[in-house]
Every structure is written in C-alpha cells, then in structure tokens.
N, C-alpha and C positions, 0 to 999 in steps of 0.2 A: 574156613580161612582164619591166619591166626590174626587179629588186629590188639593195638595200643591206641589208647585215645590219651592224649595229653588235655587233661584242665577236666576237671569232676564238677563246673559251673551247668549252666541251666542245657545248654545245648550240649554238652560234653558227656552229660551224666544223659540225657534220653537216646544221644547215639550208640552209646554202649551199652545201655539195657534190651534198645529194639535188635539192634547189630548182633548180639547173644540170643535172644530172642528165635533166630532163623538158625542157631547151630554152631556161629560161627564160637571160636574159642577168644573171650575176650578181656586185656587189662585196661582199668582206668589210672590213670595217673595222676595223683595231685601232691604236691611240694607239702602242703599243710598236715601236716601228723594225725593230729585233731579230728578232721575230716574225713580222714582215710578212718580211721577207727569206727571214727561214727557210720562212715557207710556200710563195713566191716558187717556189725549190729543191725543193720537194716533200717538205721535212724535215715530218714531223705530228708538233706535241706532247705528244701525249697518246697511250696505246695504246687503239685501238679498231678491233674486227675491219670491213673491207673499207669503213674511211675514206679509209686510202692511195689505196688504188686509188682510189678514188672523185674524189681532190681530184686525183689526176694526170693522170688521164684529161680532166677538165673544163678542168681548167688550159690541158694541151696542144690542146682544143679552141676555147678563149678564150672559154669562158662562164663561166668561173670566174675573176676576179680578185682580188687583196689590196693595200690602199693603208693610208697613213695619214689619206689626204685625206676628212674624213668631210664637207666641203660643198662638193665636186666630186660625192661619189658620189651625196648626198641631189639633188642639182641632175638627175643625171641617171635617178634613179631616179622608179618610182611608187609603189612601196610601199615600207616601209625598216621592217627590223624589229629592235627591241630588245632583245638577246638578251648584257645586261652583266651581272655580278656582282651578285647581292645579297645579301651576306653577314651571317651571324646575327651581332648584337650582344649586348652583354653581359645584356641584361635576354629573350633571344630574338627578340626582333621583326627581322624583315629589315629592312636598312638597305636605303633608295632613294636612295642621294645618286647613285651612278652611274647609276642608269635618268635618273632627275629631269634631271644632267647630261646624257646622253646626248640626252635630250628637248629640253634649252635652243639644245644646239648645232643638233640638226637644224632645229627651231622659224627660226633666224638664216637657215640655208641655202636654207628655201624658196621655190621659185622658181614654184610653182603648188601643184593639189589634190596633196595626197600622203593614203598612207595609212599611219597610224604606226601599230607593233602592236609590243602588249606580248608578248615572246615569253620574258623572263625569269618568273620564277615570284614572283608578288610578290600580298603580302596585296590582301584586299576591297576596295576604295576606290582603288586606283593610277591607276585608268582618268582617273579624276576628275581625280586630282593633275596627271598627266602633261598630260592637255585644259588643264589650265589653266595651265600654266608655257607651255606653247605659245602659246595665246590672247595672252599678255602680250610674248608675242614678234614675234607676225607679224599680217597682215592677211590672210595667201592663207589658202584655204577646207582643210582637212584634217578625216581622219576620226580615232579613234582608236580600235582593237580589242582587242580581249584574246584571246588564241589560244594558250593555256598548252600546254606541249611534256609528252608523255606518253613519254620514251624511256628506258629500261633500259642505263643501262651494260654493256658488251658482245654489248648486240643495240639499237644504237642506231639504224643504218644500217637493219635489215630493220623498226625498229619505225618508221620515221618514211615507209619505201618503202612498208610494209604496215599502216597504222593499224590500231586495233581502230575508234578515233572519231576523229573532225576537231570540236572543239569552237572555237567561232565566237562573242566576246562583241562584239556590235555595233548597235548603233541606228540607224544610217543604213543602209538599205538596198542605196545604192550601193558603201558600203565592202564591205557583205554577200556582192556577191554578186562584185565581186572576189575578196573571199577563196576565194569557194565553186570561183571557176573556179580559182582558183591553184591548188587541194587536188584537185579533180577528179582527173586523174590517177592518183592513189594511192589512189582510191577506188572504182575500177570494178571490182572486186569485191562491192560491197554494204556497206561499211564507210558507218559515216552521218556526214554533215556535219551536227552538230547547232547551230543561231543562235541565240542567247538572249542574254538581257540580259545586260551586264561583269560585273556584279558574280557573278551566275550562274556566266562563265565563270569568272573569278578563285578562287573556289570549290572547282570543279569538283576542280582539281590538290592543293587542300591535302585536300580532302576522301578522291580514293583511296588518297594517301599515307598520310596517316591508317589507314584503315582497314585497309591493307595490313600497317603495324607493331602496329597494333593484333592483327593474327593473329598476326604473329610472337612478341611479347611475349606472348601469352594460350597459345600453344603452350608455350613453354621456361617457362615457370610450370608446365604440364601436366606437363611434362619432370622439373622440380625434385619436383613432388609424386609424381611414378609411382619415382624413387629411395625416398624416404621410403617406398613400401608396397611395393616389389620389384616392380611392376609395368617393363613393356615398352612404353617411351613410341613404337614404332616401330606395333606394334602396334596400341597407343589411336589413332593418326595415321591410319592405315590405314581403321581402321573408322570414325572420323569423317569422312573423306573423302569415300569413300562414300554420305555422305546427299548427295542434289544440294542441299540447300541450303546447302549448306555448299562441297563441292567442294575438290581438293586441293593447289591453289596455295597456298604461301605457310605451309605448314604445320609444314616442317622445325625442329626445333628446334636449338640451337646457343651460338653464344656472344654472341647478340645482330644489332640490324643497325648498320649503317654509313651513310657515304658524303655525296655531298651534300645527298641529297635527304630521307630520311628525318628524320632527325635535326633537320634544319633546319626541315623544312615541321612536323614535330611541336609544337615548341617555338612556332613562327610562331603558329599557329591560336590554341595555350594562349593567347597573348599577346594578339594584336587580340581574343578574345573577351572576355580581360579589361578589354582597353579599352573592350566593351561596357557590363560589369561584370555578365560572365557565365564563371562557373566551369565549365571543362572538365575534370571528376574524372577523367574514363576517361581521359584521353590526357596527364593527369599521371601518372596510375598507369602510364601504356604506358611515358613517358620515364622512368620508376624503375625501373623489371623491368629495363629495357633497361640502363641503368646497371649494374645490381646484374648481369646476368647478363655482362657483361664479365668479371666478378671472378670467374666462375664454376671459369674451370678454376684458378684461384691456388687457391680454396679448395682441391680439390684435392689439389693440393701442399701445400697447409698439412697438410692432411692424412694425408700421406705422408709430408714430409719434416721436420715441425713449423712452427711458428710461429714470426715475430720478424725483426726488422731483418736477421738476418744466415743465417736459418734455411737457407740457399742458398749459403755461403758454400762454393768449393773444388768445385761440383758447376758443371756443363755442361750447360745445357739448349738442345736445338735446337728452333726452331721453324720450320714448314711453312708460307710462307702469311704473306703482309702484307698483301696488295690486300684493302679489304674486303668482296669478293666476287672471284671468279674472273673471267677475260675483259677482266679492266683493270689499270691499274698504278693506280688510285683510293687512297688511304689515308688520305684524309679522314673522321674519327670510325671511321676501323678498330678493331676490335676487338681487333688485335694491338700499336695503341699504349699501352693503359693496361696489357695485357698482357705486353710488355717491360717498361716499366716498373715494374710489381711485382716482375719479375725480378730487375731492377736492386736495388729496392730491395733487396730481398733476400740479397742479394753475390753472384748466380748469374753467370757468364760466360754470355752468349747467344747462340749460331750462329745465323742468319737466312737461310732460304730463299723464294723466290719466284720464279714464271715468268716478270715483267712488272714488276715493283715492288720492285727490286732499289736501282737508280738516287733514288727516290724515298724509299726506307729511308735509304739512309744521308746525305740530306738532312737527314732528320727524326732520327738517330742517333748518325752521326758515326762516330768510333772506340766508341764505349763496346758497339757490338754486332759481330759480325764476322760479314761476310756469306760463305756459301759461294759456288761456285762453280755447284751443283748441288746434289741434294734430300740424296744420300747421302753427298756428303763433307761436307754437314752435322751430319751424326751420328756424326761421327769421335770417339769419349769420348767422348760422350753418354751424362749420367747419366737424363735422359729426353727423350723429343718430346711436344711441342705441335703437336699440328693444330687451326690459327686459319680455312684457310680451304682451298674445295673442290674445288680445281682436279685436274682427271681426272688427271693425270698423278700424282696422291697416290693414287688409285686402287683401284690394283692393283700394289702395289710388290713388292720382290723380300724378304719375311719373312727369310731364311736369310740373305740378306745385309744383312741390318737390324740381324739380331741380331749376328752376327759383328761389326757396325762399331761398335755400340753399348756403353759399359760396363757401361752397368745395362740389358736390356729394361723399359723401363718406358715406354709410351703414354698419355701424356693426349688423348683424339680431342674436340676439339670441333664435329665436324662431324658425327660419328657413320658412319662412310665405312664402317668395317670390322664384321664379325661376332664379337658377345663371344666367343662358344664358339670359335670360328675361329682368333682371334689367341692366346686362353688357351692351348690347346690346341698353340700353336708355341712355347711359352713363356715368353710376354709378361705381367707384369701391365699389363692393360688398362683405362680407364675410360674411359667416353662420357658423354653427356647422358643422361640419362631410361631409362638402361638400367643393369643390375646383372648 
C-alpha cells in the first residue's frame, strides 16, 4: 500500500519505519529541511531502541522515504497519516492548529479517494473538525479515521510490530477495511482490530492513559501513607498485585510520571470534560499527587539538610537519571526537571547523570548543572545522590566504591532500586518511597 505520514516526531517516524517494515511503499513528511536531511543520512533524532535499524534498513531498501514535499507525497499516496504535534496549552486542552494545518494542506493536494487518519492523539471531536476543514477544501471523495497510537516509549518498535489492539475509528466501511488490511500483518497473533465509531476511537487513548496514571498516583499516595505507619510499601505492592483484578502493572511507586503522554492526555480529558460542563474529580486529584510527589524527595532533603532558599548552599548533590523513564533520552515533564530545580534553588551545586538524555539535559540546563561523564564520576564530593530514574545500569552498582567517591554516603532512592537493610548495613544513610 502506498502511505504518507505527515510529522517525522516520535510517533510519526516509528509508524513509517514499522509500516515500510511489512512492504508497504512509504513517505515521511516533515516541514523542517534540517531534519529531513538528517533522516536522509540515517542520523535518528530521538533515542529509541531498534528504530535505527529499522529506518536504515527500509531506507536502503527504498520503501522508506523523507521529503519536505507534503503535496507530491499526499498525490502519490492512499492513505496519509496525521501524526503532528499537539501540544498542551496553557488552560490544558491540546492545541489542533497543526493537525487542522496538516489537514488543509493535504485537503489542496488531493488528487483522488484518499484516507486521512488521525494518528496524533487529539481530544473527542477532531474527527469532525479535520472532515470539515477538508470538505471546504476539496471536491475528491475522502475518508477520515481515528487510529490513536498505543506505544511505550522505549518499547515503541516491538509495541506497534506486536499490538495488544488495533483500534479503528471509522464510519465508512471502505476506509474500514483498508485500515483492517494495513494492520493485518501485526495481528496474526490473535491481537484484535477493534472498528467503532471516532469518537469511540479518540477516547479509547485518553481513557488508558488515564487510567494508567491514575494507578501510578493512587500507588505513591499508598507509598507516602505506608512511611507515615512504618509499613513496607513494596510489600503492600505485592500483595495487591496479586488479586487478578487488579494485577501488577503500573504499580511501582516513585517520584511521579512523566513524558508526553501522560501528563498531557491527563490534563486534556480534565479539560474537554469540562467543556462538557462535567467535572473530572479523580483525575484532577491524579494530576495533584502527581505534582506534589515530584517534590517528594526535596522533602526529603528538607528534612535532612533543613529548609530555606539557600539550605543547600556549599553541598554537592548528584543525580542518577534525567529521562523520565528509562529506554529514552525523553525529558518532557521529567521528574528530574522540577527536581533540579529545587536544587538550584537551594544553592546546591548539581552533578547530572544519564545513559541517553545527557545531550537533552544540558539544553534544558545550560551551565548551572554539570554533567558527568558517567554514573560514578558523578559522585565525586558528593554530599548526597538522587535516584530520579531506573535505568538497569543504577542497578546493581559497585557500594564500596560509591562510598569511597562520595563525601557524605547519603542516598535519596526515588525509584526504590535497592534493599533498606542492604544499603544501611554498607553504611549508607538511605531513604526510599514508602519504605522505612
């Protein structure tokens, strides 16, 4: 099949490599010159495990191409799929002006049936908007679908190669079943292509997001209150897991979530519901825990080191961990940016390590933080460490030489990686989430 993917961003760039991947002939599209060039070269902008490969391989095979020419590609394509930016505005709500745009240009370019699909993540009603910025555009016949992307930064490749579901928002039948055979492939396992109405599908995404942080917040609440009675929040974790209705995804507590998606699709829902003029309590309460537990391990240090603008002054603290999650150089609504920053505010000097998000730190940083080279020449006078985030290589690290690098042993874990008794016991004062 021939496809167009408009926007070469994180979700854009793994639909067109996997989508090439199964045969299909495919162009990405991005506005930016720059970018395109760079893809061109095999350079990938973002870290994300066996993308490389992926986009090198297709490239060198010439089913994968990059232009800026987005009404050559829509001309030669049958399906073209929407996959730009929509970024949370100030009141929450995602902004559409890029889809909308993306929409109008294709809408000019076409040259017969096309099938336009909304492949960005975008509130209840898009389907609508998009149909109609088209309609005012053109006279050729199009469909337009909703096919919300379900991928996991750092298992983005194996979740779009191995769906759990293929969800399919479509009212024409003939776009349907398009889609159904585009998706086949990755579904001959028994994975279901589920069709339902747009609005259905548009849904679908804000809804497991949702519900997803909604665990993670309703955990590290669990966490904060198991400190408060000396209970063992690893423990409580455990045994609620356990119940299948429940089950053990998603259950770790910590220092809050991150990234694109969460944060944004949170906030999104609050927002068009209240456009209903329907109050979403739980998942204002989810985006407050979620707030408040960023500031978690500062408390912490308040705690230890005192309070006050400058309570941090002359001391060195390193931190483990920017991406905010493992498997990516991500550090959009990281946990570890409000978390410098308190630092900062504080008068701490702060060493900064990470496996991937090194580059991306000191965008966001500058000089005021200094990045190591590696985990443990970050800890060179170190009056203590911050673990922000859980990358294997924090692991299982070398204690004896931790302590020796370090000036004070002192551990603030917010990932919970290590064993109280374990680290105490080397000589560390240690503290976690939800454990004593």
């Amino acid at each position: 099949m021939r496809i167009a993917v408009v926007g070469t961003g994180y979700v854009g760039l793994v639909v067109g490599a996997c989508f090439a991947e199964t045969g299909n002939q495919v162009i990405c599209v991005d506005k930016d010159d720059a970018k395109v060039r760079s893809l061109r070269r095999g350079k990938i902008p973002i870290f994300e495990p066996g993308l490389e490969e992926l986009v090198k391989r297709n490239f060198a095979e010439k089913r994968l191409s990059f232009t800026k020419d987005l009404a050559t590609s829509v001309k030669k394509s049958d399906v073209i799929f929407i996959a730009v930016g929509t970024p949370m505005g100030e009141d929450g709500s995602a902004d559409l002006q890029h889809v909308l745009g993306a929409a109008r240009e294709i809408a000019k370019a076409m040259n017969g049936y096309k099938v336009i699909v909304d492949k960005s993540t975008v509130p209840v009603g898009t389907s609508e908007k998009v149909r109609d910025v088209i309609r005012r555009e053109t006279t050729h016949p199009f469909s337009v679908v909703s096919n919300p992307e379900f991928l996991k930064q750092g298992a983005a490749v194996d979740d779009f190669l191995k769906p759990d579901r293929v969800v399919i928002g479509a009212t024409d039948p003939r776009a349907a079943e398009i889609m159904t055979e585009l998706y086949r492939p990755f579904t001959r396992t028994g994975a279901p292509i589920m069709v339902m109405d747009c609005a259905s599908a548009e849904l679908c995404k804000y809804a497991a997001n949702a519900m997803l942080a909604t665990r993670i917040s309703f955990m590290n609440e669990i966490a904060n209150v198991c400190e408060l009675f000396g209970a063992d929040v690893d423990q409580v974790r455990q045994a609620v897991a356990t119940d299948k209705r429940i089950g053990s995804a998603f259950l770790f507590p910590g220092v809050g979530y991150g990234g694109s998606c969460f944060p944004k699709d949170v906030q999104a829902i609050v927002k068009f519901s209240a456009d209903k003029k329907y109050k979403f309590r739980v998942l204002e309460a989810v985006e407050q825990v979620n707030k408040t537990q960023k500031q978690r391990l500062l408390v912490k240090l308040d705690a230890t080191f005192g309070k006050g603008p400058k309570s941090l002054a002359g001391k060195t603290i390193a931190v483990w961990g920017l991406a905010f999650k493992p498997r990516t150089d991500d550090m959009r609504e990281a946990p570890a940016i409000p978390i410098i920053e308190g630092l900062l505010a504080r008068g701490a000097k702060v060493v900064a390590y990470d496996p991937e998000a090194m580059a991306v730190g000191r965008k966001l940083f500058g000089k005021k933080v200094t990045f190591a080279p590696n985990a443990y020449r970050a800890l060179v006078g170190a009056d203590a460490l911050l673990i922000v985030t859980e990358w294997n290589e924090f692991r299982e690290p070398d204690f004896v030489k931790m302590k020796k690098t370090m000036k004070h042993p002192v551990i603030f874990d917010g990932r919970n990686l290590y064993q109280p008794a374990h680290v105490r016991g080397l000589g560390f004062t240690y503290s976690s989430i939800g454990r004593v």
